[in-house]
C-alpha positions in Angstrom: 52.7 92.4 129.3 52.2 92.2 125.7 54.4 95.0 125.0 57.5 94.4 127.2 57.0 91.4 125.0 57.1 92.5 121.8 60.3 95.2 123.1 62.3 92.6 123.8 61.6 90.9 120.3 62.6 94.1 119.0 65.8 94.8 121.4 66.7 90.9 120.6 66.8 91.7 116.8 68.1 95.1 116.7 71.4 93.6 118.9 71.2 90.6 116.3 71.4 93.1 113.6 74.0 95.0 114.9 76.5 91.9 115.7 75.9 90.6 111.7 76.3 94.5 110.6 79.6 94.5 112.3 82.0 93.0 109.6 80.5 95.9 107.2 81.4 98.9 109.6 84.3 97.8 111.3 86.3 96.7 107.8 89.5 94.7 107.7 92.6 95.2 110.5 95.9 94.6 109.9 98.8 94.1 112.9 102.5 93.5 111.6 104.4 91.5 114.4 108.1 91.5 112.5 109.3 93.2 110.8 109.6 96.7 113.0 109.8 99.6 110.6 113.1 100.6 110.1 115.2 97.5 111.2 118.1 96.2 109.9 119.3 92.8 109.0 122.4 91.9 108.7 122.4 88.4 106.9 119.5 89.7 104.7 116.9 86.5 106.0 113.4 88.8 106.9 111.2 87.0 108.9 107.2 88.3 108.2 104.8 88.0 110.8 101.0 89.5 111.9 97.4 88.8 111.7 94.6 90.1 109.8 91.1 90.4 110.3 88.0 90.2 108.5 90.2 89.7 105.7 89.4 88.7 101.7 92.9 88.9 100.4 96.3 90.3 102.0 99.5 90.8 99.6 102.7 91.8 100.1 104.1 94.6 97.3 101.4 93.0 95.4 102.0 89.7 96.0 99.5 87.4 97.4 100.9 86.4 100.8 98.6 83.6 102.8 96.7 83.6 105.9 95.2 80.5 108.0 91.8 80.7 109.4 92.7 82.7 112.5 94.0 85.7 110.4 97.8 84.7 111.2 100.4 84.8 108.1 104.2 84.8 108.6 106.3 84.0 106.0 110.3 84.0 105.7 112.2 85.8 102.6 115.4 87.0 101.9 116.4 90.3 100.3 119.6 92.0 98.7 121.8 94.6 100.2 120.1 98.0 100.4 116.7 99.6 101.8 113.6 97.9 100.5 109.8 99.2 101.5 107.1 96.7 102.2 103.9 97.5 101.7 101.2 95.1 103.0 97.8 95.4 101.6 94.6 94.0 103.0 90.9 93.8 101.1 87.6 92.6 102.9 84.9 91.2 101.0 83.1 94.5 100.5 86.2 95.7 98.8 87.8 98.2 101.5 91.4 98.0 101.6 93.8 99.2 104.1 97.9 99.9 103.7 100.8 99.3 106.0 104.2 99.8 105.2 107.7 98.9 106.5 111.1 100.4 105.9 114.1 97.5 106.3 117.5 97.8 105.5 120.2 95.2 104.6 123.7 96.0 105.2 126.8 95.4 102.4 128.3 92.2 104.1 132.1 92.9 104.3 134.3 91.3 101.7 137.2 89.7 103.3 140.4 91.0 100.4 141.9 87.9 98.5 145.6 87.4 98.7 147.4 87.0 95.1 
């Protein structure tokens, strides 16, 4: 009796252990929601979107761009004609750090010719 006992103690801990040791293996996640990589827009407005986990710090081309509690960040900005790569970076509190980029492009709005 005694030892069934004193296994589960053990089993108990060991899966205790494991669920606290989690943030350390697994390290941050990052999932982009807008913008899709490669995607044009055609008034130049970009509309940022995702969530992080497990997450000490998250910035956009080195830029510190905020998260709530949940891991959820969106965030609207507005960029000239051309291509433009943005590269999201997320740290976790052991210092690991994963990259994800996006390609967007912004076409040259049309200029309507003046009359003289």
């Amino acid at each position: 009796m005694t030892r069934y006992f004193i296994g589960t103690v053990l089993l108990v801990l060991f899966g205790y252990g494991c669920m606290e040791a989690w943030p350390l293996l697994a390290g941050p996640t990052l999932a982009i929601a807008s913008p899709a990589d490669n995607a044009s827009f055609p008034g130049g407005i970009v509309s940022i979107q995702g969530v992080v986990t497990r997450a000490a710090t998250l910035t956009l081309d080195g830029m510190p761009l905020l998260h709530d509690q949940s891991g959820a960040f969106s965030s609207t900005l507005t960029f000239p004609s051309g291509g433009s790569i943005l590269t999201f970076a997320v740290t976790d509190r052991f210092g690991r750090t994963i990259t994800a980029t996006r390609s967007i492009f912004v076409p040259k709005m049309n200029q309507t010719p003046t009359n003289n």
